[in-house]
N, C-alpha and C positions, 0 to 999 in steps of 0.2 A: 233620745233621737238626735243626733248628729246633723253639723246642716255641714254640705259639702260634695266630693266628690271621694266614693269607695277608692280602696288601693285598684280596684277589679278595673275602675274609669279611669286612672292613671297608666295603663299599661299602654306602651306605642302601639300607633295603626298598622296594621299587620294585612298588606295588601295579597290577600291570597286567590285573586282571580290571575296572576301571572304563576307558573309552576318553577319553582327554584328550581336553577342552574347550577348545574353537579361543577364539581371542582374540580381544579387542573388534575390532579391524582386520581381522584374516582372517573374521571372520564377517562383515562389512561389504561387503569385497570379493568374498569368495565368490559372496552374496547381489546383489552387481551385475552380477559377469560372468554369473551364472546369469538375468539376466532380460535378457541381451543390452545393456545401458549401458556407455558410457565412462565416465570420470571429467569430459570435459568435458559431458556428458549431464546428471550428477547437480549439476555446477556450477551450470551453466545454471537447472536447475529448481529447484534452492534455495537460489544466490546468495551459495553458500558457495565459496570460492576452492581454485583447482585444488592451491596448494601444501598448503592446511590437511586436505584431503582428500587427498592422499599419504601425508602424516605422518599422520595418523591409520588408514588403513591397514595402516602399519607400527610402531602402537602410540606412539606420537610422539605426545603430548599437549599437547608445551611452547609449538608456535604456536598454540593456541587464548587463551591469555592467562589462564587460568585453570581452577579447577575447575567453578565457573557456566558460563563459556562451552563449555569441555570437555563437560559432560553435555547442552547445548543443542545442539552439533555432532551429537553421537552420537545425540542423538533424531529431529534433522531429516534426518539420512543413513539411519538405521535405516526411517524411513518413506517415502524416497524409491524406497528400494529393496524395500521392503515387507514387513520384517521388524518383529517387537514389541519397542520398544526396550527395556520392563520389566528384559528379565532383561539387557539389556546395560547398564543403568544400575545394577542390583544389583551385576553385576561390577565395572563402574568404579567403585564405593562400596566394595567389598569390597577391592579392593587399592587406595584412593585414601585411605581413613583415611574415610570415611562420606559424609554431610551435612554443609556449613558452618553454623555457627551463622546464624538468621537476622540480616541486616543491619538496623538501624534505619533507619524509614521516613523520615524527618525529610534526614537528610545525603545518601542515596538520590537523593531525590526535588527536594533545593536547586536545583539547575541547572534545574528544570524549574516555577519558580514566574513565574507572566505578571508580566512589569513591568506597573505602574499606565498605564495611557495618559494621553498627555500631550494637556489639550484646550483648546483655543481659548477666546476672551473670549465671553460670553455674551450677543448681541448684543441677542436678544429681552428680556431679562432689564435692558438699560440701554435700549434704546428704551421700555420700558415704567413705567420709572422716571421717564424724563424727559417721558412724557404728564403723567404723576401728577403732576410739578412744574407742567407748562407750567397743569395745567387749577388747582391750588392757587392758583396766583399771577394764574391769572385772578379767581378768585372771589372771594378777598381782596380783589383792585381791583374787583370791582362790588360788593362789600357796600362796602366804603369811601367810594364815590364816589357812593353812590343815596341822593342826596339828596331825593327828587321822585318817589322811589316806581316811576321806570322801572326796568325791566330793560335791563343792558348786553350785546347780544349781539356775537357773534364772525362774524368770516367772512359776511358777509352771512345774519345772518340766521340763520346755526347756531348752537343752545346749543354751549357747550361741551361737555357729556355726549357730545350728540349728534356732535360734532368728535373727541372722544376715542375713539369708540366705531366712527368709519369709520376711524378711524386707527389702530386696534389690530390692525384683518381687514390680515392681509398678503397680499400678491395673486401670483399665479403664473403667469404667462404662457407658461412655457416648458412647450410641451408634453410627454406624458408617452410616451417611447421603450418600446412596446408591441410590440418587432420577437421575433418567436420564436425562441428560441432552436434551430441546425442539429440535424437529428438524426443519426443512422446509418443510420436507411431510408431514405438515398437510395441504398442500394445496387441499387434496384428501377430506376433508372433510369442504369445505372451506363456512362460515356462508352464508347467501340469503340476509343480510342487510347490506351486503359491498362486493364490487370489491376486487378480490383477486386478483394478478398476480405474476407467477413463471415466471424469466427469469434463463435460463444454458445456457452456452456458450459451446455444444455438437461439434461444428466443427471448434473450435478456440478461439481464443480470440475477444474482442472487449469493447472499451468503452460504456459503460450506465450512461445514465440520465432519473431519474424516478422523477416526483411532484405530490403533489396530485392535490385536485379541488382548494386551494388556491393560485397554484403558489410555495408552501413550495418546498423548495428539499428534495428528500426521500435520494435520492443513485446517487452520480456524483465520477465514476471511472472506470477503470478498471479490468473486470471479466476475469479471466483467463479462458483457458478450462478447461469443468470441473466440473466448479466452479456454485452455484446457487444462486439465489437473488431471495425473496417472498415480496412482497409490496402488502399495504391494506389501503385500504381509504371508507368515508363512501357514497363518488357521483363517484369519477374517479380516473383512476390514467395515469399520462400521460408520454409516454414513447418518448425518442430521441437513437435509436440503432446506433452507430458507423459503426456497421458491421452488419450489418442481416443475411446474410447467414450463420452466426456463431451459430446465436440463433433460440433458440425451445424456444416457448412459451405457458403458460398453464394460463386460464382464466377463472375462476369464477370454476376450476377441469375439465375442457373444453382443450384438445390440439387445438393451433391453427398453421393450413395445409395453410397458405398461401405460397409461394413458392417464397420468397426474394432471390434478389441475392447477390451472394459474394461480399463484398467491399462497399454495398448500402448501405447510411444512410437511416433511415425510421423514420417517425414522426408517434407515434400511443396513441389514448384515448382509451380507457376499461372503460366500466360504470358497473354498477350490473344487467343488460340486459344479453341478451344471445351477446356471446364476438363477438363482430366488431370492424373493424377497422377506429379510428378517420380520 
């Protein structure tokens, strides 16, 4: 018989009336498969790569390259997927050792100061220099030489003033290129031998991803509201909306009424048919 305490009475108190708190990655992930996204989904829509978003769902912080980029990652994932990044950036500070001290602006900022432009002789500036000589050295020689009280003119008959002063207007013959610049409404008159498609972002913002029939990328970003995007292909064009409810779309000069909702990613082809959806 032993006198003491079992290894079973050594084990830490283990306070299980609180329910553990899931981790920066498993909340992240959770939060994606529960609104239906991939990882190449969230890629796509905020241009953060597929490997960095892995590892960060499995609490792997080392490819982000730092604790700045680290908490920039977790912000723009936590809102892709529509969660408040707050309290996940509290945690990543609470077990990360805090806040970094701020950087100074100065060293920050060096790589990003505009070199001086380098500018050409100043032509105007020596043509005008050299009126000024030519009409001096006239003048000179007609005070010197008016012996008789005539005036010596120049050029038949033109004062110098007057010579200086047609020769200072510089003339410009080349007409002025007044061609307007293309717009994107020409999607109203949009050709019968290719898929046209207008994407505006009329109720928000939202990332877009358009390809053609190859697979090619047309347009992988960010449309503000607003803002419009036309894409044309010669079999399809195929769309990944971020947000749908944000977007009004227009196909082959055709509005399309389908009635997406807010926050919904949508997968959609357009062919040169009358417009449906992939």
């Amino acid at each position: 018989m032993s006198i003491g305490n079992s290894p079973e009475d050594e084990r830490p108190f283990e306070d299980a009336s609180e329910e553990a708190r899931p981790s920066i990655g498993r909340a992240l992930r959770q939060a994606r498969i529960a609104r239906g996204l991939t990882v190449d989904d969230v890629s796509t829509a905020t241009r953060v790569r597929i490997a960095i978003i892995h590892a960060i769902e499995a609490d792997d912080f080392t490819p982000c390259g730092g604790d700045v980029y680290a908490r920039g990652h977790i912000r723009t994932l936590a809102r892709a997927v529509r969660l408040d990044p707050a309290p996940l950036i509290e945690q990543f500070e609470a077990t990360h050792g805090g806040r970094p001290a701020p950087t100074p602006a100065a060293p920050l900022f060096e790589a990003e100061r505009i070199r001086p432009e380098r500018r050409g002789p100043n032509w105007t500036a020596a043509m005008v220099a050299a009126i000024v000589a030519v009409i001096g050295f006239v003048g000179f020689t007609a005070v010197k030489g008016d012996g008789g009280g005539s005036k010596e003119q120049v050029a038949d008959g033109t004062t110098p003033e007057a010579s200086a002063s047609a020769s200072a207007v510089p003339k410009n013959d080349k007409p002025v290129d007044i061609t307007p610049a293309p717009s994107d409404s020409a999607i109203a008159a949009a050709p019968q031998d290719k898929v046209t498609v207008q994407v505006t972002a009329t109720d928000g913002r939202s990332w877009i991803s358009a390809k053609d029939h190859n697979g090619r990328l047309l347009f992988d970003g960010l449309l503000k509201q607003g803002e419009s995007k036309t894409f044309q292909d010669s079999q399809k064009v195929n769309l990944v909306l971020g947000d749908a409810g944000a977007i009004q779309l227009y196909v082959n000069g055709k509005k399309i009424d389908d009635d997406f909702r807010p926050g919904a990613v949508e997968r959609l082809t357009y062919t040169k048919g009358d417009p449906q959806v992939g």
